[in-house]
C-alpha positions in Angstrom: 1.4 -8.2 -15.6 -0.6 -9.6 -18.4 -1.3 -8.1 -21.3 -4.6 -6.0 -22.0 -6.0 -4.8 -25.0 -3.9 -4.5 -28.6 -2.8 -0.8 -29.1 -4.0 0.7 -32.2 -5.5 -2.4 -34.4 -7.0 -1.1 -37.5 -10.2 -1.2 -37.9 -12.7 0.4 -39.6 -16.3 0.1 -38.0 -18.0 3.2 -36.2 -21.5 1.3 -35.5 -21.8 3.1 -31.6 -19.1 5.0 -32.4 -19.5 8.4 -30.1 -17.3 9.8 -32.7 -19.5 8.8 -35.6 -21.9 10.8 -37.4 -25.6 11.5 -35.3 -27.8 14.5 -36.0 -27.2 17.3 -34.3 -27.8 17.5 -30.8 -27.4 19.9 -28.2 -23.9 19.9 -26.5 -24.3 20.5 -22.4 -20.3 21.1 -22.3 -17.3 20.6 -22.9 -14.1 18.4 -21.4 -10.9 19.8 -22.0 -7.4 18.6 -22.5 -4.2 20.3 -22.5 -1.6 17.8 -24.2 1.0 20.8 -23.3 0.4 20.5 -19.3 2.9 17.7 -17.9 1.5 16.4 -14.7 3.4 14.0 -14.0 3.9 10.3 -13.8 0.7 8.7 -13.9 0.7 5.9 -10.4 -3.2 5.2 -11.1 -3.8 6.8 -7.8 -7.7 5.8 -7.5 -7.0 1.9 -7.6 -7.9 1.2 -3.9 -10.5 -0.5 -2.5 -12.5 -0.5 0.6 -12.8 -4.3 2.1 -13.2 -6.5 -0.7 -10.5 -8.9 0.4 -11.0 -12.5 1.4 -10.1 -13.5 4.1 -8.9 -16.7 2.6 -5.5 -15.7 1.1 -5.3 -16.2 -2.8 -8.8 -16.8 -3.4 -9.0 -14.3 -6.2 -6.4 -15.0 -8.2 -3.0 -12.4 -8.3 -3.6 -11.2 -12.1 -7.3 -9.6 -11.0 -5.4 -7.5 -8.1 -2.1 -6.5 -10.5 -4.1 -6.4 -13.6 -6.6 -3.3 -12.2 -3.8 -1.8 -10.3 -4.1 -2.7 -6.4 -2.1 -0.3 -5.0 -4.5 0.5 -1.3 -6.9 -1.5 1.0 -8.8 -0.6 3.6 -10.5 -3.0 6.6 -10.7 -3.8 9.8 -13.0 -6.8 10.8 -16.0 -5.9 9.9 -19.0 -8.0 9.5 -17.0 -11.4 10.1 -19.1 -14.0 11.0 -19.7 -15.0 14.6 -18.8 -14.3 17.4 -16.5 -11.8 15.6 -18.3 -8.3 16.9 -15.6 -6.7 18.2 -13.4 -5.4 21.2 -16.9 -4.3 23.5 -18.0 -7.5 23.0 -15.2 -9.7 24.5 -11.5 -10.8 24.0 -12.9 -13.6 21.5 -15.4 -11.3 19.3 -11.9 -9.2 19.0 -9.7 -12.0 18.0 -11.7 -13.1 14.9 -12.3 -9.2 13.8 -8.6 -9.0 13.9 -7.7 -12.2 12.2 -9.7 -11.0 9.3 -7.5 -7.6 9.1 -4.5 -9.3 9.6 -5.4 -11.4 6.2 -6.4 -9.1 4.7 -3.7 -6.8 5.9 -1.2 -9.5 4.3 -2.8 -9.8 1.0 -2.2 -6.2 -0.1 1.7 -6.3 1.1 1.4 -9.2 -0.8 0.9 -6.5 -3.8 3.0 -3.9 -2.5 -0.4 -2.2 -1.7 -0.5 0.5 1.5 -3.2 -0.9 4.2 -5.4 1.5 6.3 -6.7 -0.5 9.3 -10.1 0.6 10.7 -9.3 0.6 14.3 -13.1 1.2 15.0 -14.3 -1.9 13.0 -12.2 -3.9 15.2 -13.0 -2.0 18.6 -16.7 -2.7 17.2 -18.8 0.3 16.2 -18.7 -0.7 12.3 -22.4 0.7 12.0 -23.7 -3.2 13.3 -23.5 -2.4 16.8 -26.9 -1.6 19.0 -28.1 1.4 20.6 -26.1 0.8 24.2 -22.9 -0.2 22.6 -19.7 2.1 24.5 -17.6 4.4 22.9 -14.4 5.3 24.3 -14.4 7.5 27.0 -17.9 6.9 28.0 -18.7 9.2 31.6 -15.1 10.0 31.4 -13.8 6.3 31.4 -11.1 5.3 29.2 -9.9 2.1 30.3 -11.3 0.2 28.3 -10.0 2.2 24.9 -6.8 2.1 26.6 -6.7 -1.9 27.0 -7.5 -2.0 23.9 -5.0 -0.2 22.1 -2.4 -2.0 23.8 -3.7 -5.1 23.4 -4.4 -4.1 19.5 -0.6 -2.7 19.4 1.0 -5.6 20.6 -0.7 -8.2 18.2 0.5 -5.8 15.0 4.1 -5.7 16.4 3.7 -9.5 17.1 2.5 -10.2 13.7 5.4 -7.4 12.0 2.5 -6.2 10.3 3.6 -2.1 10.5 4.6 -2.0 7.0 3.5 -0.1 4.6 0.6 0.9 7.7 -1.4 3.9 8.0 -4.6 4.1 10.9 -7.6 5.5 10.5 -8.4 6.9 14.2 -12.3 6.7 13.8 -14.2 6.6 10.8 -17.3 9.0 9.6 -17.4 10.7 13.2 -19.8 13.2 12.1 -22.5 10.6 11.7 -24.2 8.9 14.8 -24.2 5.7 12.7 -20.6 5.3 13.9 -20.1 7.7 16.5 -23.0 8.3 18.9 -20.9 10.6 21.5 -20.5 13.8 22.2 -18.3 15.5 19.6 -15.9 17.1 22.1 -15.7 12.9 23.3 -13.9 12.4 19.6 -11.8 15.2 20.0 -10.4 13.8 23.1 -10.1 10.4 21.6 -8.6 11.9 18.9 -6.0 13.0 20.7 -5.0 10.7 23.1 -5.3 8.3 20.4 -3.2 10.0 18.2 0.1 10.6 21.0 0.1 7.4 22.2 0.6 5.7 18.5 2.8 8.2 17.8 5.1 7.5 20.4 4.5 3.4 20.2 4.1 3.1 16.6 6.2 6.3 15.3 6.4 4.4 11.7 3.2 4.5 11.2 0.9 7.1 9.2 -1.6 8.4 11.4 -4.5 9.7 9.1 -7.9 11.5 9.4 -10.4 12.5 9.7 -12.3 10.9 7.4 -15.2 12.8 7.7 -18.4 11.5 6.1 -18.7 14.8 4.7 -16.6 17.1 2.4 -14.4 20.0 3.7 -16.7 22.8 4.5 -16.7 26.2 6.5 -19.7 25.8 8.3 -18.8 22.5 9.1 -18.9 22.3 12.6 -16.8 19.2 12.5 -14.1 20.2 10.0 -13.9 23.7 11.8 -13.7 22.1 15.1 -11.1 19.4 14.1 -9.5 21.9 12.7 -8.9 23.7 15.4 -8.3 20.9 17.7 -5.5 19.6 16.0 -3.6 22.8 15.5 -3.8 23.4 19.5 -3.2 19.8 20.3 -0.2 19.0 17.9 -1.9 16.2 16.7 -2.0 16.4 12.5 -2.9 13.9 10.8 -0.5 12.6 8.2 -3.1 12.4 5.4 -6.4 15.0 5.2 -9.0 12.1 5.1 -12.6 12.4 3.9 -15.1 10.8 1.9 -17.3 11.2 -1.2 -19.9 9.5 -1.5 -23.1 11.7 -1.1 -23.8 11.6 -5.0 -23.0 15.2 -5.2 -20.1 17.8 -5.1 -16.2 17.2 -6.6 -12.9 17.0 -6.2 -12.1 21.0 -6.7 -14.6 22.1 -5.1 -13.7 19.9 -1.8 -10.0 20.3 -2.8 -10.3 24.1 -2.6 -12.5 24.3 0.9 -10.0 22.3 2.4 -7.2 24.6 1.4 -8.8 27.5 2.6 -9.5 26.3 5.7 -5.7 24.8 6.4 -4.9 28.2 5.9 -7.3 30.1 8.6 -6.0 27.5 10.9 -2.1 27.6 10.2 -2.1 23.9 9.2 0.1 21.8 6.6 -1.0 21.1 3.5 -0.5 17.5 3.5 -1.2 14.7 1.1 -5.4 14.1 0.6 -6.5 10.5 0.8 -10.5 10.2 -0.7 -10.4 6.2 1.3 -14.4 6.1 0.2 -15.4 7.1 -3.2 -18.2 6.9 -5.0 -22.4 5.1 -4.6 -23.1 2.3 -5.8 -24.8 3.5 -8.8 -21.8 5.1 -9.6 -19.6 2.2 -9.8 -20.1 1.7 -13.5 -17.8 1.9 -16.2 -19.0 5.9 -16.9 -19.0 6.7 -13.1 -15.2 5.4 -12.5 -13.5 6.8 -15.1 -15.5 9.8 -13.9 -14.2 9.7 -10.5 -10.5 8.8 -11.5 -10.6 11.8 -13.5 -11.3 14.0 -10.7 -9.2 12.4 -8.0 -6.1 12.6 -11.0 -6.8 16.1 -11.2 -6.0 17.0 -7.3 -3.3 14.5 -6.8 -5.6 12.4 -4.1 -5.3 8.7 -3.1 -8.4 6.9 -4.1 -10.5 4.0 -2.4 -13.7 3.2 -4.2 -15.9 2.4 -1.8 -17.7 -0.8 -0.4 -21.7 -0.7 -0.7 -21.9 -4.7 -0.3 -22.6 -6.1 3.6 -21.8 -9.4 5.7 -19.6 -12.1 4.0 -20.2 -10.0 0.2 -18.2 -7.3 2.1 -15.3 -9.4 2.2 -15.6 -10.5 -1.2 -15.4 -9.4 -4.9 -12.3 -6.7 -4.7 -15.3 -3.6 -3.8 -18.0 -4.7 -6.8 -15.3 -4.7 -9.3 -15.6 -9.1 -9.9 -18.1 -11.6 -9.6 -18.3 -15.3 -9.6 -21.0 -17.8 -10.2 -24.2 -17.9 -8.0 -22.9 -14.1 -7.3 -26.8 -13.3 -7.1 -28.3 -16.6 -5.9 -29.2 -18.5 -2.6 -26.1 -20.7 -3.9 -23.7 -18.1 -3.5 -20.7 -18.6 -1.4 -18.2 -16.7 0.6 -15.2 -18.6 0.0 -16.0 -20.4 -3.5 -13.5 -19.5 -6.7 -14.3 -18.9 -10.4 -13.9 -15.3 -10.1 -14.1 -12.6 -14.0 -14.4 -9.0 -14.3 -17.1 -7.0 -14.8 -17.5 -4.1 -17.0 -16.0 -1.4 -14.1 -13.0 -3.3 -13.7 -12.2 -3.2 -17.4 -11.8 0.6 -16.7 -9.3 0.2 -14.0 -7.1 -2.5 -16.1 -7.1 0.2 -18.7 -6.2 3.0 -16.8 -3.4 1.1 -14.9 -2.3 -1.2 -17.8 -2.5 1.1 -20.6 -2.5 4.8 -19.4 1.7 5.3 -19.0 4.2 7.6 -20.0 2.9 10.9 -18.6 -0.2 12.7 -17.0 -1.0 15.9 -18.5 -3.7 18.2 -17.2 -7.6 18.0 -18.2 -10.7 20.3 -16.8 -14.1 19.3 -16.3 -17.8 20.2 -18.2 -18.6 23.2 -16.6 -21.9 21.1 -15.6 -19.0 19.2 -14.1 -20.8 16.0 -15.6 -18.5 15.1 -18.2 -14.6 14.4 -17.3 -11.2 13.5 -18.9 -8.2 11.9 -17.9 -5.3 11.5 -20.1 -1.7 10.6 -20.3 1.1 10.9 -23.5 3.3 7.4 -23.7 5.9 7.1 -25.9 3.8 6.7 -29.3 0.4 7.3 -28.5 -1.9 9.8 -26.6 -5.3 8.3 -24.8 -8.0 10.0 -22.8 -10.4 8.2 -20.9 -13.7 9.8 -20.5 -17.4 9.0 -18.3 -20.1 11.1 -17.6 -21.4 11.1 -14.3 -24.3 8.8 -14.3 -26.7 10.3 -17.1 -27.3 10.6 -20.5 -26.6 13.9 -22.8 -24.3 15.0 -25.6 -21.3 16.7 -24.7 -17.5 17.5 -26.3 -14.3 16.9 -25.3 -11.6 19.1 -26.5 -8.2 18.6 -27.2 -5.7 21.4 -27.0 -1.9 22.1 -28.3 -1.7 19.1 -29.9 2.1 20.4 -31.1 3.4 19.4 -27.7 3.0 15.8 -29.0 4.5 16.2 -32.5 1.3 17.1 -34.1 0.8 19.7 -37.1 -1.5 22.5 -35.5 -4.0 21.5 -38.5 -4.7 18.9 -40.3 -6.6 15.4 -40.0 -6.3 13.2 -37.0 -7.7 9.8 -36.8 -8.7 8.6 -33.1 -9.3 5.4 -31.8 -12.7 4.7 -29.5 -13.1 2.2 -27.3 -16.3 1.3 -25.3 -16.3 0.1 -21.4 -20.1 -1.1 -21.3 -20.6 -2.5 -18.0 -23.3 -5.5 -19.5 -24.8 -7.6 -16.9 -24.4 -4.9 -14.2 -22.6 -5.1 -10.9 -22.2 -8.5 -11.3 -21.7 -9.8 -15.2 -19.1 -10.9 -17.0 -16.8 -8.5 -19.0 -13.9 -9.7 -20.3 -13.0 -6.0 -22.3 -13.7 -3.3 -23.7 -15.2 -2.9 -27.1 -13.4 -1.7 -30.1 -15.3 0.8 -31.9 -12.7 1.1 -34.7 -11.4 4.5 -35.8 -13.1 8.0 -36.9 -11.2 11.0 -38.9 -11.5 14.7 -37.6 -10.5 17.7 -39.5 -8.7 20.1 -37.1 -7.0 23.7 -37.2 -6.0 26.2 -34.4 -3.5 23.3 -33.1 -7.1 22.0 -30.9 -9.7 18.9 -32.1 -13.4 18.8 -31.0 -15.4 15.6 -30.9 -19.0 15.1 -29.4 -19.8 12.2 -26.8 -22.8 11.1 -27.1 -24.0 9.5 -23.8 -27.1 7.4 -24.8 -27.0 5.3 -21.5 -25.8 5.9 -18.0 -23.1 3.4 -17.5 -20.8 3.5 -20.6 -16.9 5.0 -20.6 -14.8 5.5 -23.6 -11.2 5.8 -24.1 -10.1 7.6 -27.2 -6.2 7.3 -28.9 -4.4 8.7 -31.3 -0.6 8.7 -32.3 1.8 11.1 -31.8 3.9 13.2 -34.6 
């Protein structure tokens, strides 16, 4: 790993400090940590990405993956150039699809990083194909679903690429953009689908459903899922869905999904988020926003992929860029790669955020969030408000548990993660804001954030007792 940023340099500037002194404002809520609530050994669970990948292995340089903390991918041949449409649209148009997951399958074993393959992008219905494109089972047919999954079986074991492997039956079902079927059609796919890799592939995680939308009791596709799998003995490993409608969170989806394993009599097995977050959202502010929540409930993380055609397959899911990123001159395969201002949050929260996870709530406006972990000498809490502007407070509670008095003075650290230059410009780390003093008593310290843009994160530290 290389280094990152040096731990606890004085200095003694607050200019944009949100610590330092504004006039009063009014405080829309408050973030709170509890230094006292172990939970657990941080593994920077929302470091995955959605496509991203080149398919040219090693164009982006090793350090950008270990550096932000690679640890899941996600693809299947999607959007590779021509002819490279998929399964329905020959045995050609399948073979370049898969060569591109197969790459990309590499590079994150390369990294020690979990793969989900998209078995849809390769069998073609990636959200590209036109109005007349099949579906498996079509009028009762499944050959050619069948063919396909043998063919598709064969080339993993062929390649040994079952390592370290988990499938994603079918993506977003429960929008016509992928699946333009009957829904009782899925559940059938589902199923067969799910006993025939079972038995071929028994290795293999078999997860799902990802679900464009959130668990939900009048969900006709959760309830129905639901209810399929726990009469067809076919659970998935993983309960997959995806956030990325620009509303809802992680406790309330957490919580739905709970309740409803339990009116069906079904595990509760680990949750995998493999698509989080719009693209406004992949800011600085918005991603340490989301790793909060997803940190909270224990889920797997993937931000998601908002870019299309060869930019799919390119820039690690909007977290690099590279010259002529924005131009006519831009190219697929060309080098020169830096980090923006988002991926400074994820080097941060993988680098720098170790020793151990302790527990944090929400704003009750659920706009304002807190991760934070204890190392050895030195507590840090990483905060972003969801995409707008405000003053709010974090609080810090039982600050004894790390050696402190319960009054006194305690000076914190700030750093900035401004994401300058957008999606695409150069960030090469975050900004030390030097340190502000708080007075404190009731073993708990209060500061204000002040949120004067949309984009900005901050990460505050502090030494133990």
């Amino acid at each position: 790993m290389r280094p990152f940023l040096p731990l606890l340099l004085l200095a003694t500037s607050a200019l944009s400090n949100p610590l330092a002194p504004h006039h009063q404002k009014r405080v829309s809520g408050t973030s709170i940590v509890n230094l006292g609530n172990n939970t657990g050994t941080p593994s920077h669970l929302a470091s995955g990405i959605l496509y991203g990948i080149p398919d040219t292995p090693g164009q982006i340089p090793g350090f950008l993956y270990e550096d932000m903390g690679f640890n899941y991918a996600r693809a299947g041949g999607a959007q590779v150039a021509a002819p490279g449409r998929g399964w329905i649209w020959g045995v050609a148009e399948y073979t370049n699809r898969f060569a591109s997951a197969l790459s990309n399958y590499k590079t994150a074993r390369t990294y020690d990083a979990n793969f989900i393959f998209l078995i849809h992008d390769l069998w073609g219905a990636d959200g590209t194909q036109n109005s007349t494109a099949p579906y498996p089972g079509d009028d009762g047919d499944w050959s050619s679903w069948d063919a396909y999954l043998t063919r598709w079986i064969s080339d993993m074991k062929a390649n040994d690429a079952t390592d370290g492997l988990s499938i994603d039956i079918w993506n977003e079902p429960d929008l016509t953009y992928f699946w333009n079927a009957p829904q009782a059609q899925y559940f059938q796919m589902w199923g067969r689908t799910y006993h025939r890799l079972r038995t071929e592939l028994p290795s293999v995680k078999l997860i799902g459903p990802a679900f464009a939308g959130q668990p939900d009791a009048s969900n006709n596709w959760w309830t129905g899922f639901l209810s399929f799998v726990a009469s067809n003995a076919s659970v998935p490993d993983e309960w997959v869905w995806h956030m990325e409608g620009g509303g809802g969170d992680m406790e309330g989806a957490y919580g739905a999904l709970f309740n409803l394993l339990e009116t069906y009599s079904l595990p509760n097995h680990p949750i995998n988020i493999d698509e989080y977050g719009i693209y406004d959202e992949q800011v600085p502010a918005g991603s340490a926003w989301w790793i909060s929540q997803l940190e909270r409930v224990n889920a797997i993380g993937l931000r998601g992929n908002w870019l299309s055609g060869t930019q799919l397959h390119d820039f690690l899911a909007s977290l690099l860029s590279k010259p002529n990123a924005t131009t006519s001159s831009y190219s697929a395969t060309a080098g020169g790669y830096f980090p923006n201002g988002d991926y400074q949050v994820y080097k941060y929260y993988n680098l720098n955020m170790t020793g151990y996870r302790v527990g944090s709530s929400p704003s009750t406006d659920l706009k304002l969030d807190t991760y934070a972990t204890v190392g050895s000498d030195t507590v840090k809490v990483l905060t972003g408000v969801r995409i707008t502007t405000g003053t709010w407070q974090v609080e810090i509670d039982d600050l004894s548990a790390v050696g402190l008095a319960t009054s006194g003075t305690l000076n914190i650290h700030t750093w900035s993660f401004p994401a300058t230059g957008g999606h695409f410009g150069e960030v090469d780390g975050p900004t030390d804001l030097g340190w502000y003093e708080h007075t404190y008593s009731g073993n708990s310290v209060t500061f204000p954030i002040y949120q004067t843009d949309t984009s900005t994160a901050y990460a505050f530290e502090f030494l133990r007792g």
